[in-house]
C-alpha positions in Angstrom: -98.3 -16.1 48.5 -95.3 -17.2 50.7 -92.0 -17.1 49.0 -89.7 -19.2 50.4 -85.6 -18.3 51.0 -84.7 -20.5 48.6 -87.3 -19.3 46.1 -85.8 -15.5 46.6 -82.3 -16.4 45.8 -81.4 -19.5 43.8 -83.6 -19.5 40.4 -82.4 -15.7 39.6 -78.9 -16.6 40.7 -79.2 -19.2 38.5 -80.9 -17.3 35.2 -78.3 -14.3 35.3 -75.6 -16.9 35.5 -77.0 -18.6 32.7 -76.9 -15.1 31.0 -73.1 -14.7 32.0 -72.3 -17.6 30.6 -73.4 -16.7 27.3 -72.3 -13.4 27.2 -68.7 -15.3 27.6 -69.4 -17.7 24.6 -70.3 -14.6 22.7 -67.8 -12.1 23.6 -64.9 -15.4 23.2 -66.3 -15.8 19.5 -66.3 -12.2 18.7 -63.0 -11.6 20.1 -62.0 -14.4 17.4 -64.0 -13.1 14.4 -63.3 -9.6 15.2 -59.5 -10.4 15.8 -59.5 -8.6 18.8 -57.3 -9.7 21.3 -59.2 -11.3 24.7 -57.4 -9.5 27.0 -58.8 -6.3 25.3 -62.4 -7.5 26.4 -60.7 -9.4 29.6 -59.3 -6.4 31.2 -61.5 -4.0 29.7 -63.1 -1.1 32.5 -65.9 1.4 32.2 -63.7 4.0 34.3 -60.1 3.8 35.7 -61.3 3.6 39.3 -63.4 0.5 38.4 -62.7 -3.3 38.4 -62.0 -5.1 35.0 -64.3 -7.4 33.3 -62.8 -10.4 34.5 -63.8 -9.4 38.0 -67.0 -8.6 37.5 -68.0 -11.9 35.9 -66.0 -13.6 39.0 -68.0 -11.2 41.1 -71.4 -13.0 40.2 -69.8 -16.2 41.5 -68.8 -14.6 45.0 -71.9 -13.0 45.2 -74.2 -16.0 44.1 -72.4 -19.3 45.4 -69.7 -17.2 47.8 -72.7 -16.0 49.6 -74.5 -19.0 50.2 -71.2 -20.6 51.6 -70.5 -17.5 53.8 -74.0 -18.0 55.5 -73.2 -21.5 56.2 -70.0 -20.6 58.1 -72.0 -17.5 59.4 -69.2 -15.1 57.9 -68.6 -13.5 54.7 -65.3 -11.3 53.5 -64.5 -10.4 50.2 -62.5 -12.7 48.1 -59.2 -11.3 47.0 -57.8 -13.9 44.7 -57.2 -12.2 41.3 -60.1 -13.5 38.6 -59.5 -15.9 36.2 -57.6 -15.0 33.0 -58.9 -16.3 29.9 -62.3 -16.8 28.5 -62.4 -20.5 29.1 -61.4 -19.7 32.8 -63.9 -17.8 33.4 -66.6 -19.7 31.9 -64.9 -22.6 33.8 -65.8 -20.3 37.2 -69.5 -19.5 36.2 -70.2 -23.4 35.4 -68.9 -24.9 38.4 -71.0 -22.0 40.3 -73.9 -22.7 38.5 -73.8 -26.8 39.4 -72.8 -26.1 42.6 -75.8 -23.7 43.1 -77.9 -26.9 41.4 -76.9 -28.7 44.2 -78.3 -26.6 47.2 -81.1 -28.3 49.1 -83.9 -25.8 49.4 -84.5 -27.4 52.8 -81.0 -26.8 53.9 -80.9 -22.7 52.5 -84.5 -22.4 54.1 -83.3 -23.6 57.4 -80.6 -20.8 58.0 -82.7 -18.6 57.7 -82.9 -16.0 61.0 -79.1 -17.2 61.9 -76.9 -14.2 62.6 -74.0 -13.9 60.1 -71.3 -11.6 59.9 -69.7 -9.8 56.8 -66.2 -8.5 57.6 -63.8 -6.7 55.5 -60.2 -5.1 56.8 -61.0 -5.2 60.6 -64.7 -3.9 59.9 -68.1 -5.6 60.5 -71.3 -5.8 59.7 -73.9 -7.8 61.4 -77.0 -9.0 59.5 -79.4 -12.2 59.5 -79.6 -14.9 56.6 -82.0 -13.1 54.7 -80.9 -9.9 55.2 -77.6 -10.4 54.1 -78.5 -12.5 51.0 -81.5 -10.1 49.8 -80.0 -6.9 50.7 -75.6 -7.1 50.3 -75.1 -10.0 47.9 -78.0 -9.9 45.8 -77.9 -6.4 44.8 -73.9 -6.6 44.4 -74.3 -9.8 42.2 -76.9 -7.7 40.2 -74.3 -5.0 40.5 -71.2 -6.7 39.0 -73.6 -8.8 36.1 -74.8 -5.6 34.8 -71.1 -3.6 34.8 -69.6 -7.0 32.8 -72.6 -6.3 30.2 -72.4 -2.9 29.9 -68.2 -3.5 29.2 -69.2 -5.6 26.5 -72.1 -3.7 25.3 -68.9 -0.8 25.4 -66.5 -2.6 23.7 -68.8 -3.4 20.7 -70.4 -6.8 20.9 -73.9 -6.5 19.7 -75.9 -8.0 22.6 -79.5 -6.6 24.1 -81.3 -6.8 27.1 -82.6 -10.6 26.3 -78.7 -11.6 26.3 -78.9 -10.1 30.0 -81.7 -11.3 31.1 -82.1 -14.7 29.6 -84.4 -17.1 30.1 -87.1 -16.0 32.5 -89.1 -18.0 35.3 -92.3 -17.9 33.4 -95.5 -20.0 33.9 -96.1 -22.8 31.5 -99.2 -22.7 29.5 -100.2 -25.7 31.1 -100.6 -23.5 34.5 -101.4 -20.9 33.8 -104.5 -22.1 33.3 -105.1 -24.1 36.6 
């Protein structure tokens, strides 16, 4: 079985980012029945050396969407605007990510595949192709930052399992699975 670029990338961008959105809607609706302030959740971190929730959920979008546009301009740095704020601001990032990901021609990712791209970060380099960069920096780091803004809100209390992570998966339909 060939697996195409596309196919590697896009539909698990796509199902985690379907999770994260959900985990907002949750965590926004606990916050309110709980009477917990949002910026308790918002700004939360799992250590003091680590990034706040915020970031993390912002982080899927770089990672997912920011990656894909960094291999079409053959670069990629990290984005250093400071995450969204609110609950509806976030889930305001991960929707537009998510259509904007709907939009990518298969054809078009498929087709950049083997180009050299570049990721660069405070006068340092690394060189990598497409592929590489995609399966091996910005997939595992969108995984990365997906799983810390779960386990925050896993921290902080909300009562969410694994399915709220993984959401709904790729599977076959009945219909072929027997063909």
């Amino acid at each position: 079985m060939s697996l195409s670029l596309y196919e590697a990338v896009i539909p698990s961008f796509q199902q985690i980012l379907t999770s994260v959105a959900a985990l907002l809607d949750k965590a926004e609706a606990w916050c309110a029945e709980s009477g917990i302030a949002p910026e308790d959740i918002i700004q939360a971190r799992l250590a003091p050396d680590m990034l706040p929730f915020a970031y993390q959920v912002k982080s899927t979008a770089v990672h997912s969407l920011g990656a894909i546009e960094g291999v079409r301009r053959r670069t990629f740095s990290p984005d250093m605007e400071p995450p969204p704020e609110t609950f509806p601001d976030l889930a305001k990032r991960i929707v537009d990510t998510r259509a904007a990901l709907a939009a990518i021609d298969p054809q078009e990712l498929n087709g950049l595949e083997g180009r050299p791209m570049r990721f660069s970060v405070r006068g340092h380099y690394a060189e990598y192709t497409t592929e590489s960069f995609l399966l091996s920096f910005s997939k595992p780091n969108f995984y990365f930052h997906a799983t810390t803004a779960y386990d925050i809100l896993r921290w902080k209390g909300l009562v969410i399992g694994k399915v709220d992570f993984l959401g709904r998966l790729n599977m076959v339909k009945a219909d072929d699975a027997s063909a």
